[in-house]
C-alpha positions in Angstrom: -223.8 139.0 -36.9 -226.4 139.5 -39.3 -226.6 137.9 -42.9 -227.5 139.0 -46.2 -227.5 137.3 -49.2 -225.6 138.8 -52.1 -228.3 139.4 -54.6 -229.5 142.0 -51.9 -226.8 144.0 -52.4 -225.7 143.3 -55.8 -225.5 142.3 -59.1 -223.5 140.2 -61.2 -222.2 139.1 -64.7 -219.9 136.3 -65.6 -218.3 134.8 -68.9 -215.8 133.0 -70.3 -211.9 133.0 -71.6 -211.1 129.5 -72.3 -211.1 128.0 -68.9 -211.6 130.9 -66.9 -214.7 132.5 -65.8 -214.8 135.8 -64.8 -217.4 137.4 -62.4 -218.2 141.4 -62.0 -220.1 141.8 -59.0 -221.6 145.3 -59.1 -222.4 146.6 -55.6 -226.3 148.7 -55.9 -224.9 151.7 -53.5 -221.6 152.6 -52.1 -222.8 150.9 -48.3 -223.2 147.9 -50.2 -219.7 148.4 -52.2 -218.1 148.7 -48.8 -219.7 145.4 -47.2 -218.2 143.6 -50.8 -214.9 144.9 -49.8 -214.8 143.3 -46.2 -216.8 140.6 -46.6 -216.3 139.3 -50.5 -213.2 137.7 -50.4 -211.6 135.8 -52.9 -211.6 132.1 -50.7 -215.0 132.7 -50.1 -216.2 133.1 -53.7 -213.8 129.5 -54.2 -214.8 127.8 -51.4 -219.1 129.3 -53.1 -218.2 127.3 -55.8 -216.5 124.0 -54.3 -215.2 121.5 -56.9 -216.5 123.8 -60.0 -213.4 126.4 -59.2 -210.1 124.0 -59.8 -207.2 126.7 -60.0 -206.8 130.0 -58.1 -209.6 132.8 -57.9 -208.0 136.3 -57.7 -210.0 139.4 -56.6 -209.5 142.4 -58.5 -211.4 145.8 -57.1 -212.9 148.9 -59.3 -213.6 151.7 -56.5 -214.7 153.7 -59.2 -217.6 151.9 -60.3 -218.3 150.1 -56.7 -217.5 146.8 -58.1 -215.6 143.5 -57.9 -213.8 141.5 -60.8 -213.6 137.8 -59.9 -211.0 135.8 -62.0 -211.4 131.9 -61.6 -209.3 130.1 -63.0 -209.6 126.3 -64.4 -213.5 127.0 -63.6 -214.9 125.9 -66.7 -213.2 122.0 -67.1 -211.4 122.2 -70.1 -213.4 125.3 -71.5 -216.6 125.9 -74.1 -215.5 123.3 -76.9 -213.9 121.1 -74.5 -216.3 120.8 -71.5 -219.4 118.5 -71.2 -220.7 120.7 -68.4 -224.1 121.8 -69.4 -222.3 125.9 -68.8 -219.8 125.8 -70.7 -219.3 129.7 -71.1 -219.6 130.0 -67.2 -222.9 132.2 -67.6 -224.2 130.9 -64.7 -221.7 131.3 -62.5 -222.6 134.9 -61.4 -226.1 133.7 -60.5 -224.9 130.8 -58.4 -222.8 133.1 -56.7 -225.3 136.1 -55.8 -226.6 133.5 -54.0 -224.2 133.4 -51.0 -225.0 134.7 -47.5 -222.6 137.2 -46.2 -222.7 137.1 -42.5 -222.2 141.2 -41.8 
């Protein structure tokens, strides 16, 4: 198996809703769109993130724009006005994650 790091194949956005964060991972071609299908799963974006992703993660798919919608919930402890993180908004988020190696 071969890896390849996400930001290879992708890019990504991420914001807030109280304490959810929500990632759209845009594949750059429809190759790369298919390896975010079998390879970007939702456990593997949760288990990316460790303790910052509390609650569930749920993948949502847009074939007609090659992307990915990432919905993590209780990801942003307590949310922007409640949190002492120094991301409160979960901006950050999709940069931390187009740094995970898919192994293809």
């Amino acid at each position: 198996m071969n890896k390849v790091k996400l930001l290879n194949i992708a890019s990504a956005r991420s914001g807030d809703k109280n304490d959810i964060c929500n990632i759209g991972v845009m594949a750059n071609s429809a190759e790369d769109y298919g390896i975010l299908l079998e390879h970007l799963t939702a456990d593997k974006v949760k288990a990316h993130f460790g303790d910052l992703i509390k609650g569930e993660v749920i993948r949502y798919e847009w074939a007609s724009i090659e992307a990915l919608n990432f919905v993590c919930h209780q990801a942003l402890d307590g949310g922007g006005s409640r949190s002492m993180r120094m991301d409160t908004l979960g901006k950050n988020f999709s940069s931390h994650l187009l740094r995970l190696e898919l192994e293809v």
